[in-house]
C-alpha positions, -999 to 999 in steps of 0.1 A, spaced: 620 449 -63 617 484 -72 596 499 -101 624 506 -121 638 471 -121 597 462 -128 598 483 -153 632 467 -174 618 431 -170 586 437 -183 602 455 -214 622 419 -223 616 399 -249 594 371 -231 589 345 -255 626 346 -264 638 346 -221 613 316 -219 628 299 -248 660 302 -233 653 287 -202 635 255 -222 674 251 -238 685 255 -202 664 229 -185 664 201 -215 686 177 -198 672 179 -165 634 179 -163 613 152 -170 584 158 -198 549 160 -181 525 148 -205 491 161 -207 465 131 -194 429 131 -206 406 128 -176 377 109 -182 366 112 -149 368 149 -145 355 154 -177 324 133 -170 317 154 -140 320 185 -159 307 179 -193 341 195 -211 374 185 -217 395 186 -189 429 175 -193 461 175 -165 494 187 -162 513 166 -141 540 184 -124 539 163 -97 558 137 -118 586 157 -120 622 158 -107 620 168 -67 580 164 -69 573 193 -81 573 222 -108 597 242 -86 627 226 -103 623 247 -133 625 279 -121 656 271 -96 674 256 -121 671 279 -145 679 309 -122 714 290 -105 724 284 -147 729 318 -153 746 328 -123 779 340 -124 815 324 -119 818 348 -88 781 340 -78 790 306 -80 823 304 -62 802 324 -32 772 296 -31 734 306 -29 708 307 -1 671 305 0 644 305 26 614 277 21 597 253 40 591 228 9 592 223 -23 614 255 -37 639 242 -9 641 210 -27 646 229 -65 672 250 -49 690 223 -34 692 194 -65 699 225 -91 726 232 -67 743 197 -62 739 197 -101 758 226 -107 785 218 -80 779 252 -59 775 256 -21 740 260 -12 722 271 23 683 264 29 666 282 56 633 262 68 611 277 95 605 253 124 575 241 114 585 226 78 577 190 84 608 166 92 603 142 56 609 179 36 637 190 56 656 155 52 641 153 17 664 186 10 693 172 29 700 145 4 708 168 -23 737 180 0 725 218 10 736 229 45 702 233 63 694 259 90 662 259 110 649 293 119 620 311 132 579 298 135 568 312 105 583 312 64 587 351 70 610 345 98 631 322 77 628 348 51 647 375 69 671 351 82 681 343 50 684 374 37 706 387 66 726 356 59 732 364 23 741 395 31 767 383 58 784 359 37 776 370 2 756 345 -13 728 348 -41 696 345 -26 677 327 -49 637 345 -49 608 314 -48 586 337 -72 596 374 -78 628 368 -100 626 370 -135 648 339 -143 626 315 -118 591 327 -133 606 321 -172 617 288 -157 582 281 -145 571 295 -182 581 263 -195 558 247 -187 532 271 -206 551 262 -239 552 224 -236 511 227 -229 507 246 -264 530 220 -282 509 193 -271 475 209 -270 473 244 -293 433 244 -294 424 247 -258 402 273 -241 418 277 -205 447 266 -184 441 269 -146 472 274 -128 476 278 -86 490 309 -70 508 317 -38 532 345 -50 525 343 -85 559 330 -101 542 304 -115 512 317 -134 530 342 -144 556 323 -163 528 307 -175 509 334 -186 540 350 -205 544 322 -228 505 313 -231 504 352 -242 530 354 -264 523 325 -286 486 325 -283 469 350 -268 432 334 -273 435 313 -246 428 320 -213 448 317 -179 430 319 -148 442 314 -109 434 293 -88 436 307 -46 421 294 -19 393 317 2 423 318 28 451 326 9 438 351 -13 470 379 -15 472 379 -55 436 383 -59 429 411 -34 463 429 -47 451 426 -83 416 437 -71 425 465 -55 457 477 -83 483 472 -55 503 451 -39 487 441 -2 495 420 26 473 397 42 473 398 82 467 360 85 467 328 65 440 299 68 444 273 44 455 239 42 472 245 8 505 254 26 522 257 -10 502 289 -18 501 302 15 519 333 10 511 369 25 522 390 -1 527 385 -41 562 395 -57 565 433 -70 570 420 -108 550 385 -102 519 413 -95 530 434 -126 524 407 -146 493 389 -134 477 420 -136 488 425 -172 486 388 -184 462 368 -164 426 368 -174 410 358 -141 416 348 -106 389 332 -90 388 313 -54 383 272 -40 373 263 -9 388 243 17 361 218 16 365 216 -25 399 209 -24 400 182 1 374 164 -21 399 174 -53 427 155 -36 407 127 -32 395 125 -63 425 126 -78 440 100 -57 412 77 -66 407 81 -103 439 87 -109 458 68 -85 477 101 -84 489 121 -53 486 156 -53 498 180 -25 470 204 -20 479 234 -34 487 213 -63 449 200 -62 435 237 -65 431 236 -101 410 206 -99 388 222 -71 380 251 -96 368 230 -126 333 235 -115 337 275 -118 352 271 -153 332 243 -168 310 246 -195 302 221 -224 326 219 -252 351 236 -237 390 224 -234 407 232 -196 438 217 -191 447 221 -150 483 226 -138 488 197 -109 515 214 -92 533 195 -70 528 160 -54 550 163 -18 529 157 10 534 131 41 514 99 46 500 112 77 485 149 63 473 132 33 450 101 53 437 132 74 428 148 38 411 114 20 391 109 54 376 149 48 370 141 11 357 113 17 328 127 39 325 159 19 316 137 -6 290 119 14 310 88 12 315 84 52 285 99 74 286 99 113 252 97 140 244 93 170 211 83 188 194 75 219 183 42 224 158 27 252 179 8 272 159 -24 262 169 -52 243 167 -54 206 171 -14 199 209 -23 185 195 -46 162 170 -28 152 196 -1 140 218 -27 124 190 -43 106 185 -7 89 217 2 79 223 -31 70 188 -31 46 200 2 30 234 -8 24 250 13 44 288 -5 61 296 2 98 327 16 100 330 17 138 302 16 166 302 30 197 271 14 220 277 33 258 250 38 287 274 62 301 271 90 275 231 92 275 221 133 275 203 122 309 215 96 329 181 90 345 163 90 315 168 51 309 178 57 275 220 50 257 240 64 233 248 52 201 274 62 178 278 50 143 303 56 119 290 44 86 305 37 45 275 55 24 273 62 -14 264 101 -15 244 120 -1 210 112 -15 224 75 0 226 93 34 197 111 36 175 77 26 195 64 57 186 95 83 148 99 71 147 57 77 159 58 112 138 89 113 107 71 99 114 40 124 109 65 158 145 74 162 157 107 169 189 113 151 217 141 152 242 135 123 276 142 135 293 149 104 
């Protein structure tokens, strides 16, 4: 997008373009109530409420700004279809506001968009095409295609009708909530909190917005850090929602402007936020929809009100048991040793009788003579996978077997 076109948009009268799209998406999004947390709150000491996109139509908040964009195409854009390139959740937007509408659409999904997603996208009738390793790769495919064939490409963050989509959701957290302090919102390319921020702004400017990124996917923040927009070489996240290399021309514009702050979660904190969620909640949250949750403990102070923006909840069965089991042990809740054993009787039960005194459940044992450091040494390896209760819980368990003449290397 060129500075001009930067330039128009942010001239527009926001509050009334975000309006607009509300009327637009009345009969086709479902309402998202804010839910008090009593957990989070608790382990913050403030008032933390949550936004539950997840709930909503195709899983996410990505509905919004798709179908807010395809309504006010025109009847030539229309008859010609749309494309777009994602590997998730804008796919998915794209596709349903498409089938509603009645218009061709085309999704272009890099090979390594997991096979649940693709078919996921393929019910709602788009013509799929799989190209390239990586998103950009799709990204260029599909805008050679829509050149080739004429159809709109439909942006996942720097078009002015998806982010005052997204701003929706803004308005409905003000309607239900006007005396809060914050809203934390996730950002990849930024259409999100930036349609955000717009309304939050224009209606009441007191309260804050602040991003959420995680340490590897960091392109808003080091674009609005250094006034321009930059391009990360690499991504390393888990958060594959915000994993983008380069924020929109206007989406930058405005979170510059608009947002107050962008700070950064770690890998580590958002595992343990998924978790959490999941088990307090009984809620599933995709990861980069659990970023917001991971930054509570930057935000928090006592009496404050922080309502956090779950983004979306699309994630497979298999990616999110590999997630609960590295929560689960960031929060000390499963803890891994080994030890070497004389290769005597009684040694095992020994162990057992330990863990088992402390509380602490065996998860999974591993007793071999055939992994001792020194085979000569007449000593064998054990392995213990135990349940603990945090990590005070594990440390009483390693300075007992420490206590009791047992050398012990924690494994994770």
């Amino acid at each position: 997008m060129n500075l001009e076109q930067v330039k128009y948009y942010l001239s527009l009268d926001h509050k009334e373009q975000i309006r607009k799209a509300r009327e637009n998406l009345k009969d086709i999004i479902k309402e998202t109530p804010l839910i008090y947390s009593d957990f989070f709150s608790k382990e913050h000491k403030c008032d933390i409420y949550i936004k539950p996109e997840n709930f909503q139509v195709t899983g996410s908040f990505k509905i919004r700004g798709a179908y807010n964009k395809i309504i006010n195409l025109t009847e030539e854009e229309c008859k010609k279809g749309i494309i777009c390139s994602s590997a998730g959740n804008h796919a998915q937007g794209v596709a349903f506001s498409a089938q509603r509408r009645g218009i061709k659409s085309v999704i272009v999904m890099p090979n390594v968009t997991p096979l649940l997603k693709i078919e996921a996208t393929k019910e709602y009738g788009s013509e799929i095409v799989i190209h390239g390793d990586v998103y950009d790769e799709a990204y260029n495919k599909a805008l050679e295609l829509a050149d080739e064939r004429g159809y709109t490409f439909v942006h996942p963050f720097d078009d002015y009708d998806v982010l005052c989509g997204q701003g929706t959701i803004g308005l409905e957290i003000l309607e239900e909530l006007d005396n809060i302090d914050e809203i934390l919102v996730p950002i990849g390319g930024g259409g999100l909190i930036s349609g955000i921020a717009l309304a939050v702004k224009s209606i009441k400017p007191s309260v804050k917005v602040i991003g959420v990124v995680p340490v590897g996917a960091m392109a808003m923040k080091i674009s609005v850090d250094e006034g321009q927009v930059s391009r990360l070489a690499t991504l390393k996240t888990s958060a594959e929602g915000v994993a983008v290399k380069q924020p929109g021309d206007l989406t930058f514009a405005l979170t510059k402007k608009y947002v107050d702050e962008i700070i950064t979660v770690s890998e580590k904190d958002i595992m343990e936020a998924v978790l959490l969620i999941l088990e307090k909640h009984k809620m599933i949250a995709e990861t980069a929809g659990a970023v917001t949750l991971a930054g509570i403990k930057k935000r928090a102070k006592p009496g404050k009100k922080i309502v956090c923006l779950i983004s979306g909840g699309n994630i497979d069965v298999v990616t999110i048991s590999s997630i609960i089991n590295q929560g689960l042990i960031s929060r000390g809740r499963i803890m891994c040793f080994s030890v070497e054993l004389p290769d005597k009787p009684g040694q095992l039960v020994k162990v057992a009788q330990i863990l088992s005194e402390l509380g602490a459940n065996v998860i999974e044992l591993e007793h071999n003579q055939f992994k001792a450091l020194d085979r000569y040494s007449n000593k064998v390896a054990l392995e213990v996978t135990v349940e603990t209760n945090g990590h005070s819980h594990i440390k009483q368990i390693l300075d007992t077997l420490e206590d009791n003449n047992f050398e012990v290397n924690r494994v994770y």
